[in-house]
C-alpha positions as CSV (number, residue, x, y, z in Angstrom):
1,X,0.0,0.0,0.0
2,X,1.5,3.1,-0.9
3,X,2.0,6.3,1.6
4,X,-0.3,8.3,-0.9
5,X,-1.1,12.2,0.6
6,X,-4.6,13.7,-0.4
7,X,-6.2,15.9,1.3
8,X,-9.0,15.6,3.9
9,X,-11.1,17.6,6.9
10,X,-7.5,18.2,9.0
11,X,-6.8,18.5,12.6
12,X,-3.8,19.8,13.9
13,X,-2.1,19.6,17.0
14,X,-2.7,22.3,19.7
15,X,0.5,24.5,20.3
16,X,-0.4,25.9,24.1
17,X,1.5,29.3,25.0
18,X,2.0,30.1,28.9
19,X,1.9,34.2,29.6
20,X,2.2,36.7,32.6
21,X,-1.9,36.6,32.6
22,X,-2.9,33.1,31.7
23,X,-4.9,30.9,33.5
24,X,-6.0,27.3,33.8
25,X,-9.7,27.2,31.9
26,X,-8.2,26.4,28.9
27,X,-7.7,22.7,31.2
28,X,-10.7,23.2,33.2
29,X,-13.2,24.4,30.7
30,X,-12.3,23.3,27.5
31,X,-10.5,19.9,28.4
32,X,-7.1,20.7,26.9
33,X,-3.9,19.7,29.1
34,X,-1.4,22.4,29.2
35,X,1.1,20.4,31.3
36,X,4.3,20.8,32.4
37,X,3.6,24.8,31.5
38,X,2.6,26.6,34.6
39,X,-0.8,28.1,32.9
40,X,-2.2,28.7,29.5
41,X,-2.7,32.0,28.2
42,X,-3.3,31.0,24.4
43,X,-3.6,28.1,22.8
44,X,-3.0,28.3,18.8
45,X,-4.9,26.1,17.0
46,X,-4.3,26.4,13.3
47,X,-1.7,29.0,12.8
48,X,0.9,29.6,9.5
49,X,2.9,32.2,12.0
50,X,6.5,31.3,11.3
51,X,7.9,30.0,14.2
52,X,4.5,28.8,15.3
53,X,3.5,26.4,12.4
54,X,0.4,23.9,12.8
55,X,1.0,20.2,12.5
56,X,-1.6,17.5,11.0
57,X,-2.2,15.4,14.0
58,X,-3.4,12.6,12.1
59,X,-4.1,10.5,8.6
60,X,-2.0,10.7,5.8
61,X,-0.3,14.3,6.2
62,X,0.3,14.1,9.9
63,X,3.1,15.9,10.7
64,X,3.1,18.2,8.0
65,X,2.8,21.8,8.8
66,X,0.5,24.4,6.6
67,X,2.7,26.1,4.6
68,X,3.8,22.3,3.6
69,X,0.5,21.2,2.7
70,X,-0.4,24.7,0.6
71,X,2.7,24.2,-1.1
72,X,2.1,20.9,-1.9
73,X,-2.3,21.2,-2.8
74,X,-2.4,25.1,-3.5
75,X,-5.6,26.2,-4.5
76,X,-7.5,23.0,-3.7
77,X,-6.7,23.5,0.0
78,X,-6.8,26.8,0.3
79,X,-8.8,27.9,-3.0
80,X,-7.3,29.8,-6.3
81,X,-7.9,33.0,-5.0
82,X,-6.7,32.8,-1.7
83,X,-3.3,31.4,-3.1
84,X,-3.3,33.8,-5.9
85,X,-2.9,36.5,-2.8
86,X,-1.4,34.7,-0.1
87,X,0.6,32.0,-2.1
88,X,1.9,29.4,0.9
89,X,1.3,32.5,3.2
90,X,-2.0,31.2,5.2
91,X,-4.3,33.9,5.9
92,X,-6.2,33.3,9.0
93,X,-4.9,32.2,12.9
94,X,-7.3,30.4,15.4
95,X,-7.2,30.7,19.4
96,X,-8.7,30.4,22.5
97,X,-7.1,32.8,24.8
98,X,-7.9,32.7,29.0
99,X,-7.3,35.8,30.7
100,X,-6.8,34.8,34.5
101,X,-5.8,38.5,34.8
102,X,-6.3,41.8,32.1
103,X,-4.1,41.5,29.3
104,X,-2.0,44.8,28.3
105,X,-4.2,47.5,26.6
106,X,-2.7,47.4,22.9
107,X,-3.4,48.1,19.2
108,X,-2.3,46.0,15.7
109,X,-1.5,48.2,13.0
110,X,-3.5,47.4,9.5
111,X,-2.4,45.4,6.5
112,X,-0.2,48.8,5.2
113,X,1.8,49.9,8.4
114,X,2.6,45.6,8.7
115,X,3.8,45.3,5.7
116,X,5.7,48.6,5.7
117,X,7.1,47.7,9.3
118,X,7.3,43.9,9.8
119,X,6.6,42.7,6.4
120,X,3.3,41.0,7.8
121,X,0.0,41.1,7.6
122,X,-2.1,43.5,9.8
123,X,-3.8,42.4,12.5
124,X,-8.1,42.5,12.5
125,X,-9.4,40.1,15.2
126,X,-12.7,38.6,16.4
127,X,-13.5,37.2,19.9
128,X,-16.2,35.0,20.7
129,X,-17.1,34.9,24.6
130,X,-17.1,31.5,25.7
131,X,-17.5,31.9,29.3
132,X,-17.2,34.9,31.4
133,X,-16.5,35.4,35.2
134,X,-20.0,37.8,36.8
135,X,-18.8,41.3,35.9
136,X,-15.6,40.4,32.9
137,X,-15.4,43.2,30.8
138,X,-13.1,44.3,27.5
139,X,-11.6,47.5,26.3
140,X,-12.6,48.0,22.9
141,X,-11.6,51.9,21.2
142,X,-11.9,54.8,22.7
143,X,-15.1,56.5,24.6
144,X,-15.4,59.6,22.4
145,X,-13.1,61.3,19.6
146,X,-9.8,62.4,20.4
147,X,-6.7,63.4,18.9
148,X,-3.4,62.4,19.0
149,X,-2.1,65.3,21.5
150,X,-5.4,64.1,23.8
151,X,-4.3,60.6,24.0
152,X,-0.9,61.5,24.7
153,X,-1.7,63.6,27.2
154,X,-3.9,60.6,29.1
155,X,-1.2,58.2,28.6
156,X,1.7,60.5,29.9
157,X,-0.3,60.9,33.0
158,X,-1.7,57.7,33.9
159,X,-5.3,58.8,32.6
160,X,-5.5,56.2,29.4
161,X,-8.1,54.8,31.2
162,X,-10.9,57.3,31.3
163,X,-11.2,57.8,27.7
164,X,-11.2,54.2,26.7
165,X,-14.6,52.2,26.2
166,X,-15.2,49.2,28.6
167,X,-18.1,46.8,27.9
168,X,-19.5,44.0,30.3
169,X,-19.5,41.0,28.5
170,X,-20.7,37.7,29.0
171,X,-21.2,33.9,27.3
172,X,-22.2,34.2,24.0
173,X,-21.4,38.1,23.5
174,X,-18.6,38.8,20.7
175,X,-16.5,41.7,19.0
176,X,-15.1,42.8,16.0
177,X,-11.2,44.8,16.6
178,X,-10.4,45.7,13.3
179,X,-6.9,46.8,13.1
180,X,-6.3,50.0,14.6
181,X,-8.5,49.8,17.2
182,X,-7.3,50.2,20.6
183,X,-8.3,46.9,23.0
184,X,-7.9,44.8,25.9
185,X,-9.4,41.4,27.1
186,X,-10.4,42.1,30.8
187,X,-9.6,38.9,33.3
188,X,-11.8,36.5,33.9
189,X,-12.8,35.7,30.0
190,X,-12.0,32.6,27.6
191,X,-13.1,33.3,24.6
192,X,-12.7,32.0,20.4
193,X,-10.3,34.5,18.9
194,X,-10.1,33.9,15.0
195,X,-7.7,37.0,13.5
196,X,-5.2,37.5,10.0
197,X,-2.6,35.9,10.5
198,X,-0.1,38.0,12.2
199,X,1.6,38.2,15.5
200,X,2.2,42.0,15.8
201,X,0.8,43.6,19.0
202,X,1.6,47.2,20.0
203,X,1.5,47.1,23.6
204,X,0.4,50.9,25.0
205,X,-0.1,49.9,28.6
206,X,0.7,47.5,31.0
207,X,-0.5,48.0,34.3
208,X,3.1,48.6,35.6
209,X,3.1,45.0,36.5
210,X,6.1,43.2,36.1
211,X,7.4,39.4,35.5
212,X,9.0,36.3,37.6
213,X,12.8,38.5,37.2
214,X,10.9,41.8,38.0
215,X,11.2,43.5,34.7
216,X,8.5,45.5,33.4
217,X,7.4,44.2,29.8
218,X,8.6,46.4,26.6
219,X,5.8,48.8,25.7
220,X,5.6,50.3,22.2
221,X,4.6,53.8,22.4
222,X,6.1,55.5,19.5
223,X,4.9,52.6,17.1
224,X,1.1,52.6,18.3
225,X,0.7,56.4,18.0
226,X,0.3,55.8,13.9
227,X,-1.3,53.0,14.0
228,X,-4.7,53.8,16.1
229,X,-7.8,54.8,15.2
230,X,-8.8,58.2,17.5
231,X,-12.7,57.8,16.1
232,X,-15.6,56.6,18.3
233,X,-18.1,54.2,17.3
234,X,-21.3,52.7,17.7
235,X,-20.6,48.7,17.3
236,X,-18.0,47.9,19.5
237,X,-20.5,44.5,20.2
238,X,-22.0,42.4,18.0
239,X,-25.6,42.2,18.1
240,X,-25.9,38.4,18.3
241,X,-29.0,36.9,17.1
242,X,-29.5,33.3,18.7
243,X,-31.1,31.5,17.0
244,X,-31.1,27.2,17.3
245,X,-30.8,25.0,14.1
246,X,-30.3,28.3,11.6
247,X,-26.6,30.0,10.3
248,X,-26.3,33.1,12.2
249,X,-24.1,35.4,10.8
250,X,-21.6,37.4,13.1
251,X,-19.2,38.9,10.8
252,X,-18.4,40.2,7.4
253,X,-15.1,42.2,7.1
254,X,-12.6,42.0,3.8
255,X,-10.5,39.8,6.0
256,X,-12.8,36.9,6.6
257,X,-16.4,35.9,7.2
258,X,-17.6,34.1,10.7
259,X,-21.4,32.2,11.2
260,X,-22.3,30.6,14.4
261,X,-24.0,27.6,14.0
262,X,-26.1,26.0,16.8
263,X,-28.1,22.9,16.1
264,X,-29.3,20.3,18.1
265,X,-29.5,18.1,14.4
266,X,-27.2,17.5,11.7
267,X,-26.7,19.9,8.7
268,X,-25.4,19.9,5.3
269,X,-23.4,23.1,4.2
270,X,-22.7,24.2,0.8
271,X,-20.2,25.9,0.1
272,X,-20.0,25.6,-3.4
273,X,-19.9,29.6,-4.1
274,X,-16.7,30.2,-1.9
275,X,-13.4,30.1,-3.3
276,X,-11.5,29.2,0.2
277,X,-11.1,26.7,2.9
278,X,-13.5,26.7,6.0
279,X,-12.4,26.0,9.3
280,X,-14.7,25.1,12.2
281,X,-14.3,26.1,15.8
282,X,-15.9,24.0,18.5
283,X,-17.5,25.8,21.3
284,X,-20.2,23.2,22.8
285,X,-20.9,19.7,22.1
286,X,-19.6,17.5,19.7
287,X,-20.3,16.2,15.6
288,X,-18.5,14.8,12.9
289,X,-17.7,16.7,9.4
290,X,-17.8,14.9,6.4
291,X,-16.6,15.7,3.3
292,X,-16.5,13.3,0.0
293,X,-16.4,10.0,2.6
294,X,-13.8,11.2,4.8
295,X,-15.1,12.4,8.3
296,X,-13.0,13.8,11.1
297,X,-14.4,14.2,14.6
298,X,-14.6,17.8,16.6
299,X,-15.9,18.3,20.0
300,X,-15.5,21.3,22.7
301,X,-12.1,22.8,22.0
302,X,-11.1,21.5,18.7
303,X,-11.0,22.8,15.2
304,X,-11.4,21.4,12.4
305,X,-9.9,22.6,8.7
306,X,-11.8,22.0,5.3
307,X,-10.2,22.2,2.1
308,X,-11.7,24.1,-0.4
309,X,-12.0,21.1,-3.0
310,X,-14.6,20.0,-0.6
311,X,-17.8,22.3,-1.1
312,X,-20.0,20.1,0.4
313,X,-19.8,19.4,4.5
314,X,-22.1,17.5,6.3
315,X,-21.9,17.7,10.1
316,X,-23.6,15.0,11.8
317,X,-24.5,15.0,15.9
318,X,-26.0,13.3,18.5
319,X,-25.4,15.9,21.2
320,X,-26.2,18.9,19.2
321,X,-23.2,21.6,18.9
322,X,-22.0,25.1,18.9
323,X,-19.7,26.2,16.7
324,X,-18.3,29.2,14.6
325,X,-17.3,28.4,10.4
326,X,-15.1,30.9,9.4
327,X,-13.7,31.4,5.6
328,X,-12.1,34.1,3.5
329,X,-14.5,36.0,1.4
């Protein structure tokens, strides 16, 4: 029998990040061991971040990493014209972050400044809430209009605080960052966090806290002040519509699209109008996706990665599920 690759719905292996604010719900909540790491900030769960490449944790391309597999399939993993712009470069990165304590306040510059500065991709973001201590909230952007002298005033004088926008959030809320837009996850929150695929963060504040040597973590001032956005507005939530056994959509931004599916039955999803891969993010429950015969199991935790050439998915369920489907538009 030969070793023949082909593609199929892929899994990877989790890559689990400890950080100065993690926590342990990533173990407790969503079932994921973390060990010997002290706590889990992050977990990355399909990433092409150099340095931070995903690995097929089983069938025939276990082991291989994403740039490996695009190389190798192109457009039929990833679709024509998501290679034609990306080539090997994949697009999107999948978490699930637990903030045992605030992270830093910060800002990702947009595709431009990126690729002007770091040669990456900019940094637009969603977070899903997936559970929330009573009283969790985020900073996302800034309470009213400013200007750049205004801000700097705040932040030279310990202010930042009263002009920034904090939302209570709980289970089931989510946000859209796009890049530019100043943010923090408050403690207390695991949540879904699917993003471009970029690891630039511009951290503007940090509590003054400090790590296990005593050193203060590097802040990035000068580099944040042109990339924020100084404008208010009106949808730092998303107005979730729940709604059991239909596709409710949560967003729609150049960078990628993101439904929340929550049925209690199976469902078959075409997809035969999309010219990308779709990736599916288990929040609740369990199912199995099947694509052309071959079938890969996700429950709470897990994500699961369809390759384009498959535009029809069938997820099947005895428990019923929750989970987000994310693509390129």
């Amino acid at each position: 029998m030969t070793d023949k690759k082909y593609l199929y719905p892929l899994k990877f292996d989790t890559i689990f990040k400890e950080k100065i604010w993690g926590g342990t719900k990533i173990r407790d909540v969503l079932g994921k061991d973390f060990s010997p790491l002290k706590n889990c900030g992050e977990t990355w769960e399909i990433s092409g971040v150099e340095g931070n490449l995903s690995k097929v944790s089983e069938g025939p391309l276990k082991g291989m990493t994403i740039p490996e597999i695009t190389n190798m399939f192109k457009e039929e993993f990833v679709g024509k014209k998501v290679y034609q712009k990306y080539c090997n470069n994949f697009p999107l990165l999948i978490k699930f972050i637990d903030a045992a304590q605030d992270l830093s306040i910060q800002v990702h510059p947009n595709n431009k400044l990126a690729k002007e500065r770091h040669n990456s991709l900019g940094k637009s973001e969603m977070w899903y809430i997936l559970q929330a201590n009573q009283g969790a909230k985020i900073i996302s952007g800034f309470n009213k209009d400013i200007s750049k002298e205004e801000y700097l005033y705040h932040l030279n004088n310990g202010t930042l605080i009263d002009i920034l926008n904090e939302e209570t959030v709980e289970a089931g809320d989510a946000v859209y960052l796009p890049a530019g837009r100043v943010h923090t996850i408050g403690k207390g929150l695991l949540i879904a966090e699917i993003q471009q695929s970029s690891d630039v963060t511009y951290r503007i504040y940090d509590f003054d806290r400090k790590d296990e040597k005593g050193n203060k973590r590097t802040l990035h001032t000068q580099e944040a002040i042109d990339a924020l956005d100084y404008d208010t507005h009106s949808d730092y939530k998303i107005k979730v519509q729940k709604k059991l056994n239909e596709v409710v959509p949560l967003v729609e931004s150049e960078f990628f699209k993101t439904n929340l599916l929550e049925f209690s039955t199976g469902i078959i999803r075409e997809h035969y109008n999309k010219d990308s891969f779709i990736i599916y993010v288990c929040l609740e429950g369990e199912a199995e996706i099947t694509t052309l015969g071959q079938t890969a199991k996700i429950s709470k935790g897990n994500a699961v990665l369809v390759p384009q050439k498959f535009p029809e998915v069938h997820i099947r369920t005895n428990l019923g599920f929750k989970m987000l489907e994310t693509y390129l538009p």
